[in-house]
Residue, then its C-alpha position, 0 to 999 in steps of 0.5 A: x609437937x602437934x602436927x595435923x592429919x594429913x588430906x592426902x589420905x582418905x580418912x585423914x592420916x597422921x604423918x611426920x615430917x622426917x629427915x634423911x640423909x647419906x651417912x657422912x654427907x651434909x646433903x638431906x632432904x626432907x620427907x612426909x611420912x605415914x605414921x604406919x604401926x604396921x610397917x616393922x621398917x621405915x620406908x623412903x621414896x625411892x627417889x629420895x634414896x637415889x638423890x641423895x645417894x644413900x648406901x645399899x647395905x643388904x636386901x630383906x625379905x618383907x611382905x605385903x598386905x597379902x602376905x607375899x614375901x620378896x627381897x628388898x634391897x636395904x638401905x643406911x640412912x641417918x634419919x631424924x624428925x626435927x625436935x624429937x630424934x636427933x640423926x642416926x644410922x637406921x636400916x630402910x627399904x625404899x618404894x616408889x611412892x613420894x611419901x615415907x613410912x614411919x615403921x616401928x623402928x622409930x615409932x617405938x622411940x616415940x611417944x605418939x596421941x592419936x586425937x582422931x576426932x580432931x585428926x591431930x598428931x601429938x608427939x610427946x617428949 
């Protein structure tokens, strides 16, 4: 699967389209999200989490950019990108942006090629 860089980023950024939903429900949506390698968790947007009613499982402690940390309420959510993982359960946060992030919990299940010049996303079987 080959996906373009997305412009809604200056430079340029790789995201995916990945889909979430609450365990047990039927009901998804689908989001973009960054590809962000240093992110140890997916992220969704808040939105989509109250939408579709996933569950809040616990709370973690994370940190920003400027290392200060803060408790976070933690979700379950089935998550899938079409073609390359099939659905299952992950730990997510949530923010108020309308894009997720692709954290290292799925991104080390994935085989990615970052063609920067051409800014395009191969994602590899």
């Amino acid at each position: 699967m080959e996906r373009n860089y997305s412009s809604m980023f200056s430079p340029p950024a790789p995201m995916l389209a990945l889909f979430a939903t609450a365990p047990l429900s039927t009901e998804n949506a689908e989001v973009d999200a960054l590809v962000d390698s240093g992110s140890e968790m997916t992220v969704l947007p808040l939105e989509m989490v109250r939408t579709l009613n996933i569950p809040r499982v616990g709370s973690v402690l994370v940190a920003g950019v400027d290392q200060e940390t803060r408790g976070v309420p933690v979700y379950a959510a089935s998550l899938a990108l079409r073609g390359v993982l099939s659905p299952a359960i992950h730990r997510v946060v949530a923010w108020e942006k309308d894009y997720g992030l692709l954290g290292r919990d799925l991104l080390n299940k994935l085989v990615l090629l970052l063609h920067g010049p051409e800014r395009r996303l191969e994602v590899r079987p």
